[in-house]
C-alpha positions in Angstrom: 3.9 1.9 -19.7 2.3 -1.1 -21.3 -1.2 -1.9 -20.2 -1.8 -5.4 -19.5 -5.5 -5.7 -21.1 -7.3 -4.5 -24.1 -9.5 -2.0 -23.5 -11.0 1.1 -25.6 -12.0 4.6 -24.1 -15.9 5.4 -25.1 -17.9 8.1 -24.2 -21.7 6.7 -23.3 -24.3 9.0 -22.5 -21.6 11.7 -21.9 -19.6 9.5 -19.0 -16.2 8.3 -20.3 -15.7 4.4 -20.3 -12.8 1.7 -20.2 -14.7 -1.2 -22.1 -12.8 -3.9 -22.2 -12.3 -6.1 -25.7 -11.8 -9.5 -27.5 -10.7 -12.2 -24.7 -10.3 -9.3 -22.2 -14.0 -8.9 -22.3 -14.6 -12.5 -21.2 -12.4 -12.1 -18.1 -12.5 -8.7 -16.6 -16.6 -8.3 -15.5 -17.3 -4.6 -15.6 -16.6 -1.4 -17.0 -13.9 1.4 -15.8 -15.5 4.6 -15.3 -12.9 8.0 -16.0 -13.3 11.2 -15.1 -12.0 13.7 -17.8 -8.1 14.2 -16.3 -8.5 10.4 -16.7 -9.7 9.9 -19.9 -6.8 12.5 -21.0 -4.2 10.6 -19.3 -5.5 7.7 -21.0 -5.4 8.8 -24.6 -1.8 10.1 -24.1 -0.4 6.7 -22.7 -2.4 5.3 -25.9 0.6 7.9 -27.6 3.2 6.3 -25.6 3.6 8.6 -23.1 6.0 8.0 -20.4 4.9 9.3 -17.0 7.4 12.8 -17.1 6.1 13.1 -21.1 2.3 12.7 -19.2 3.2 15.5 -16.6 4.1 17.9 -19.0 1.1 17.5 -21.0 -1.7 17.5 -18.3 0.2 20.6 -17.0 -0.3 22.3 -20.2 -3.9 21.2 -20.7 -5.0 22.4 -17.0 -2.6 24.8 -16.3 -1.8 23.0 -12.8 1.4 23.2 -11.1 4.4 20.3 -11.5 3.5 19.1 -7.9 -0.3 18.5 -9.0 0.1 16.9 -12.0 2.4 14.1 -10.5 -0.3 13.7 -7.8 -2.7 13.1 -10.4 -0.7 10.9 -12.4 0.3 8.8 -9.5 -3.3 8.7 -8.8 -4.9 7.8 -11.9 -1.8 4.9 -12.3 -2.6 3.3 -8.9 -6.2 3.5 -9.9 -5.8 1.6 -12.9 -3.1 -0.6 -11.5 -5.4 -1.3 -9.2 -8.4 -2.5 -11.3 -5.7 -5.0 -13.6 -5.4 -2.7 -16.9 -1.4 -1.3 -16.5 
């Protein structure tokens, strides 16, 4: 999974942030708010991470089942799919 943008994951006044960088900055307005199953997912696609490599760590982490984890996943890719960083 290759993201599309630059962006680097802050943590402002304890909230987790997608801030994007260099040209990016000039043409995506705003900043990309995680939660913290987000900002995991995030750092381990940074890793490389391929999606099944990304279910079997958040599993570990949170101790959810296969089923949730792929929900998540699928839900945190669509969400950043949707806002033009994957």
């Amino acid at each position: 999974m290759e993201r599309e943008k630059k962006f680097v994951l802050r943590e402002v006044a304890g909230e987790k942030l997608l801030i994007p960088v260099g040209k990016t900055a000039l043409t995506f307005n705003g900043l990309v708010l995680l939660n913290e199953t987000g900002a995991f997912l995030w750092k381990k696609m940074q890793e490389g991470k391929k999606e099944d490599e990304l279910t079997d760590e958040l599993r570990k982490e949170y101790e959810v089942s296969e089923e949730q984890a792929g929900e998540d996943i699928r839900t945190f890719l669509h969400y950043i799919m949707e806002e033009g960083i994957l």
